[in-house]
C-alpha positions as a Markdown table, in Angstrom:
| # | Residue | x | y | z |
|---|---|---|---|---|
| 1 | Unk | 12.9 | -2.9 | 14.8 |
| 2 | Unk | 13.8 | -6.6 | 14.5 |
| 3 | Unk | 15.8 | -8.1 | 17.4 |
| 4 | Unk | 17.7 | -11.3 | 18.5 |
| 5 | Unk | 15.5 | -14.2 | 18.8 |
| 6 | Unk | 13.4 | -12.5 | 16.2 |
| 7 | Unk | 12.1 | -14.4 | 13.0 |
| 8 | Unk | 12.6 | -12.5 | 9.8 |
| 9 | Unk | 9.1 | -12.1 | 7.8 |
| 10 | Unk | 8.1 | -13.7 | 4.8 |
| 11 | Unk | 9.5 | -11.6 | 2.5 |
| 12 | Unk | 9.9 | -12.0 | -1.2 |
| 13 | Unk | 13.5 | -10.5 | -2.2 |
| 14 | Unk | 15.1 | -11.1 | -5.7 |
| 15 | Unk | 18.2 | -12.2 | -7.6 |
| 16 | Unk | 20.0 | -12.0 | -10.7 |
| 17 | Unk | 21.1 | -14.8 | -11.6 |
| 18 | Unk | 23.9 | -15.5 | -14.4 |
| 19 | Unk | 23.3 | -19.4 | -15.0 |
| 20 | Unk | 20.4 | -21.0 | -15.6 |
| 21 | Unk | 19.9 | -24.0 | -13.8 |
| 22 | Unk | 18.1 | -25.9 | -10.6 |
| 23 | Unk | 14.9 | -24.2 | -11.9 |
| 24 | Unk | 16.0 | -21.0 | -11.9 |
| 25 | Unk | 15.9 | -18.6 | -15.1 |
| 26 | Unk | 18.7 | -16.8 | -15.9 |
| 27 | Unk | 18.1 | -13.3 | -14.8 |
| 28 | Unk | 15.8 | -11.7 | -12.2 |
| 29 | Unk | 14.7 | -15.0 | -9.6 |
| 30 | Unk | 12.8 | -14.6 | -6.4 |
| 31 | Unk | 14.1 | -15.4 | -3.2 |
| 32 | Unk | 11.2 | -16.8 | -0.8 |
| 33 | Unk | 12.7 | -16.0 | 2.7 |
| 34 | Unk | 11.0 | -19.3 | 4.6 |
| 35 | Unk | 12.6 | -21.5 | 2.0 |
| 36 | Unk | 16.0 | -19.5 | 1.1 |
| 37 | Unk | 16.4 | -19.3 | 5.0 |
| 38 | Unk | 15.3 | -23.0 | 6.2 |
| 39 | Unk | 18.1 | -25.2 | 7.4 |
| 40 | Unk | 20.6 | -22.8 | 6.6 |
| 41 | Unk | 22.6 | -20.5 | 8.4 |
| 42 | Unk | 23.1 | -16.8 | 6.3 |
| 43 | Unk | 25.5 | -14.0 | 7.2 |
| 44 | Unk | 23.9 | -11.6 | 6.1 |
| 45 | Unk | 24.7 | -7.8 | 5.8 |
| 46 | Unk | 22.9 | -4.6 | 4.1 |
| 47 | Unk | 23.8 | -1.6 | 2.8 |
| 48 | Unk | 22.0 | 1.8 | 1.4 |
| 49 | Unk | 23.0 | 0.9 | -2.1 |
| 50 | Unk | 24.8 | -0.4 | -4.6 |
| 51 | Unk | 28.1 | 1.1 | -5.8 |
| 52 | Unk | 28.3 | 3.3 | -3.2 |
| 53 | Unk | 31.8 | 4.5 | -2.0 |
| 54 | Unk | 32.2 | 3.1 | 1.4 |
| 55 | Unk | 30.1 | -0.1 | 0.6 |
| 56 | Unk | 32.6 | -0.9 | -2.9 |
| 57 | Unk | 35.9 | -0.4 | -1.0 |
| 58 | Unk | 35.2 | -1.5 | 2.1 |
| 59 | Unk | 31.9 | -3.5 | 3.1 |
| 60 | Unk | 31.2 | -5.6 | 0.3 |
| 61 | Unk | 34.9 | -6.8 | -0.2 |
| 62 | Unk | 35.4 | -7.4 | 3.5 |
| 63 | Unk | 33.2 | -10.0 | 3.6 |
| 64 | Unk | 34.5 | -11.5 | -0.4 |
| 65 | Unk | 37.8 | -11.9 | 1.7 |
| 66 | Unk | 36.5 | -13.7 | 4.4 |
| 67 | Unk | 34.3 | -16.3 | 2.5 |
| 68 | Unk | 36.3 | -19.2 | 3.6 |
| 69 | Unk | 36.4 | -18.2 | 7.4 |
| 70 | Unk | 32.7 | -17.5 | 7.1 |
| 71 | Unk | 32.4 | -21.0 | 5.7 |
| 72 | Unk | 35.1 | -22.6 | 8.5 |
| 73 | Unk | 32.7 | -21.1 | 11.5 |
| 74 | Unk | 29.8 | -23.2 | 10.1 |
| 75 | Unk | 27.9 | -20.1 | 8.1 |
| 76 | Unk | 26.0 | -21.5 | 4.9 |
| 77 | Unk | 26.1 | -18.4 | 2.7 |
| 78 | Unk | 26.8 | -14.8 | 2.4 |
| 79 | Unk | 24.0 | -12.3 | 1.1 |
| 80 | Unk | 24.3 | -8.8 | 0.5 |
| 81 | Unk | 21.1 | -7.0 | 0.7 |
| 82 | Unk | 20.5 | -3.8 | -0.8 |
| 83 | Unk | 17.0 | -1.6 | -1.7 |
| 84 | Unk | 18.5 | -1.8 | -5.5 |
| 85 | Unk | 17.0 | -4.0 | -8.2 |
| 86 | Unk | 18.0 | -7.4 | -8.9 |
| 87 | Unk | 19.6 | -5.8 | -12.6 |
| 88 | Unk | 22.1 | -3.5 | -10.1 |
| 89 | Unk | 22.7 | -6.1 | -8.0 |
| 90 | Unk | 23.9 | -8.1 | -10.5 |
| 91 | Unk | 25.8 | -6.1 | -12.0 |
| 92 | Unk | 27.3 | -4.5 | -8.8 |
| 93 | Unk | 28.5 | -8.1 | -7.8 |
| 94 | Unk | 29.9 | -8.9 | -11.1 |
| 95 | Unk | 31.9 | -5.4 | -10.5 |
| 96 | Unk | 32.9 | -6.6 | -7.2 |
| 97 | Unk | 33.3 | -9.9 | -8.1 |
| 98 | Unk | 31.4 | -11.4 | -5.7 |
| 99 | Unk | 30.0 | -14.6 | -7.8 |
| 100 | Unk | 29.9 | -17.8 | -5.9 |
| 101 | Unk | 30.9 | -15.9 | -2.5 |
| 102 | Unk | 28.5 | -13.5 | -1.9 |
| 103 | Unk | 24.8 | -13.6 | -2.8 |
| 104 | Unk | 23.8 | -10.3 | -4.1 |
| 105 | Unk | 19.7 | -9.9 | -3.1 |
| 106 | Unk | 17.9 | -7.5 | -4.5 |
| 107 | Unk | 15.2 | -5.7 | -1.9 |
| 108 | Unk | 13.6 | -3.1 | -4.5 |
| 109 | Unk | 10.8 | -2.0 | -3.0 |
| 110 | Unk | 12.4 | -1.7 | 0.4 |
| 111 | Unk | 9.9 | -4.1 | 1.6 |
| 112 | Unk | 12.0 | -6.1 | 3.8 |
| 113 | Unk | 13.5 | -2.9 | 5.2 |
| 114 | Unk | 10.0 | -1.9 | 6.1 |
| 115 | Unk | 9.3 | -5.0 | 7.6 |
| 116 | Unk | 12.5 | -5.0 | 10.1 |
| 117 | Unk | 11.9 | -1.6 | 10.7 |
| 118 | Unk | 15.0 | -0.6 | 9.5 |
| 119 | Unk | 15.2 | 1.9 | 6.6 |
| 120 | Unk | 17.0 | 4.8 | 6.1 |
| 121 | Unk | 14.9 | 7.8 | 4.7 |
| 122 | Unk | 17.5 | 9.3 | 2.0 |
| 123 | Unk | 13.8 | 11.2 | 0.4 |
| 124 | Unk | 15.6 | 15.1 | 1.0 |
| 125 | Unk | 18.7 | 13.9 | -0.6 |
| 126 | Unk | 17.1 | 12.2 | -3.8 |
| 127 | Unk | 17.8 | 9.1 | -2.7 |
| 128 | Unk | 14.6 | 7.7 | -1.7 |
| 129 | Unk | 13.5 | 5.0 | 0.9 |
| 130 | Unk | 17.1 | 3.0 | 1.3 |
| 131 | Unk | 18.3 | 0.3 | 4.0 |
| 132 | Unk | 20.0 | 0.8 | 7.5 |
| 133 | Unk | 23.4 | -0.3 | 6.6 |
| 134 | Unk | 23.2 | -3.7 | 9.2 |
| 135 | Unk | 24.8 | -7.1 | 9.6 |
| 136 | Unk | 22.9 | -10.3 | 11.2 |
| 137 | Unk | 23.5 | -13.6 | 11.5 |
| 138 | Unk | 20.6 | -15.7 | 11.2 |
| 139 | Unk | 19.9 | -19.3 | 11.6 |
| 140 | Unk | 16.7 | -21.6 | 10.1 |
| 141 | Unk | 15.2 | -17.8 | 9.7 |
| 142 | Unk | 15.8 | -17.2 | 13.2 |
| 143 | Unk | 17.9 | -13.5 | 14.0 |
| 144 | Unk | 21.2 | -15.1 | 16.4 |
| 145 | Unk | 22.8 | -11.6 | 16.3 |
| 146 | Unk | 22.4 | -8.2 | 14.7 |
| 147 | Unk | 24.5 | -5.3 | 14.2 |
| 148 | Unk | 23.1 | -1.7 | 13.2 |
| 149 | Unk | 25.1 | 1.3 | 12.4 |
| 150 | Unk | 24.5 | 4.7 | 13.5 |
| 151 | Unk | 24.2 | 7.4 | 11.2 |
| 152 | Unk | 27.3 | 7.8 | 8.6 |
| 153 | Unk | 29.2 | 5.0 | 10.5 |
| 154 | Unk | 30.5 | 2.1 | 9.2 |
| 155 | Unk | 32.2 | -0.2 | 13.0 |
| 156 | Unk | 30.0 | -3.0 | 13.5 |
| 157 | Unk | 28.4 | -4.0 | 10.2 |
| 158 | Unk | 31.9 | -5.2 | 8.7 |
| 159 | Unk | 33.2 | -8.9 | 8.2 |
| 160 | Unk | 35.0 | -9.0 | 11.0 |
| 161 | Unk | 32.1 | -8.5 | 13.7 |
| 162 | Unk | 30.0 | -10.9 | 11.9 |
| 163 | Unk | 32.1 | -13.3 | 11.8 |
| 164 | Unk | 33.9 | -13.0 | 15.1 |
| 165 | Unk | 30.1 | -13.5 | 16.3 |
| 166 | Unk | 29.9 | -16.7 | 13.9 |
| 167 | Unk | 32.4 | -18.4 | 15.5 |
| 168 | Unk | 31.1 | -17.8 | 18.7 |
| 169 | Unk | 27.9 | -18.8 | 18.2 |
């Protein structure tokens, strides 16, 4: 499993995008994690899935209402990262209306899962090969802090421990 000090792997994730522009087509966009990542500094937080209960009335909207203090504590941009395509995601964060706050990445393959060892094998309920739900801050690609949830829980992935770490760090 990934771990502070860690540097996430080159990962390809992808986006739906609503508005063409900066050389991106509207729809489906990749997300290159070296160059999405570089200079930057992401909250970013994962869930099993899209529209699922706990993460539409509670996770994903905790961090839409704390954009701006995400923002004051020096954090670059939100993304929400789910093992969803990038046609869910976009239409999950329209639902939620996360446009402009929150970016919603698309991790369909669970690769990146895989690759920070932290998936969530939903196979015996038909759910397939889904994401820990998780929160991390990460800086220039680099893991400052990270967050995992047990089982069923949902206390240390939220808004609030991310960004009470943020403005700590």
């Amino acid at each position: 499993m990934i771990k502070v000090g860690d540097t996430l792997p080159a990962c390809k994730l992808m986006e739906y995008v609503e508005v063409e522009g900066n050389g991106c087509s509207i729809g489906p966009n990749p997300v290159e994690l070296p160059q999405a990542l570089a200079d930057k500094t992401i909250a970013l937080f994962a869930v099993p899935g899209a529209f699922t209960p706990t993460c539409s009335a509670k996770h994903l909207p905790g961090y839409i209402e704390q954009v701006e203090a995400f923002k004051a504590a020096g954090v670059d941009e939100i993304w929400c990262v789910a093992v969803n395509d990038a046609f869910v995601m976009g239409a999950w964060g329209r639902d939620q209306k996360a446009g402009g706050k929150v970016r919603m990445i698309a991790d369909g393959d669970a690769a990146f899962a895989k690759a920070i060892g932290l998936t969530l094998d939903l196979n015996g309920k038909g759910l397939g090969l889904r994401s820990n739900r998780y929160s991390m801050l990460v800086k220039d690609g680099k893991v400052v802090s990270l967050n995992v949830e047990g089982p069923g829980k949902f206390e240390v992935s939220d808004a609030a421990t991310l960004l009470g770490q943020a403005k700590a760090a």
